[in-house]
N, C-alpha and C positions, 0 to 999 in steps of 0.2 A: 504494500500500500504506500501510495505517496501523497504527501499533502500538499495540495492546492489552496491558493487566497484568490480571492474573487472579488474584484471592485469595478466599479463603472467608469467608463473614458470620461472623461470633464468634456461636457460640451454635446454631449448624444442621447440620446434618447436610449437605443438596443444597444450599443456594443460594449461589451464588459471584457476586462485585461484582465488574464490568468496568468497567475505567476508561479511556477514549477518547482517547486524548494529541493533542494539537494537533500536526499536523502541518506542512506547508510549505503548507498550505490557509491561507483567511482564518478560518480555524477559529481563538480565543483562550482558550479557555478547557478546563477539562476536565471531560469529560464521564464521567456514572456512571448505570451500569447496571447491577441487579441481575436474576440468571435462573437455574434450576435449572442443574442439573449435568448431565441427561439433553440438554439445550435445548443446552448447551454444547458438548459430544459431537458431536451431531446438525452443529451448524454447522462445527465447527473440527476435529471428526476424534477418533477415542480416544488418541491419543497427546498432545493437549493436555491430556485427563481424566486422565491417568496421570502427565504431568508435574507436577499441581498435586497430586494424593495424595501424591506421593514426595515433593514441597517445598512443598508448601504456598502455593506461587504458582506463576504462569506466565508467559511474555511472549509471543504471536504476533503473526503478520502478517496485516493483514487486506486483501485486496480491497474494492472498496466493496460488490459482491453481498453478501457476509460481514456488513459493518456493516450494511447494509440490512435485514438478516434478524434482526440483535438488535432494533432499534426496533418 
């Protein structure tokens, strides 16, 4: 599992930037990734889309399928 933060672009409506955190992998750096709101939903479930309305960010847990499917 890796964990993902989820926050809204400044200035848009739907696109929300994921950011990748380095986890216990040889992965060092963080990664970012910007993707509609609908695409978000789609992967991660509506209860992540509704988490990030009410606060305005989010944090989940990803599988690698999950991360697979952002790239």
């Amino acid at each position: 599992m890796q964990e993902l933060s989820c926050t809204w672009v400044p200035g848009t409506l739907n696109v929300v930037r994921v950011r990748l955190r380095p986890g216990r992998s040889a992965q060092t750096v963080t990664t970012t990734i910007e993707l509609t709101s609908t695409r978000l939903a789609r992967i991660f479930g509506p209860q992540a889309l509704n988490d990030l309305y009410l606060k305005g960010r989010v944090t989940v847990q990803a599988d690698p399928q999950q991360v697979a499917l952002l790239t």
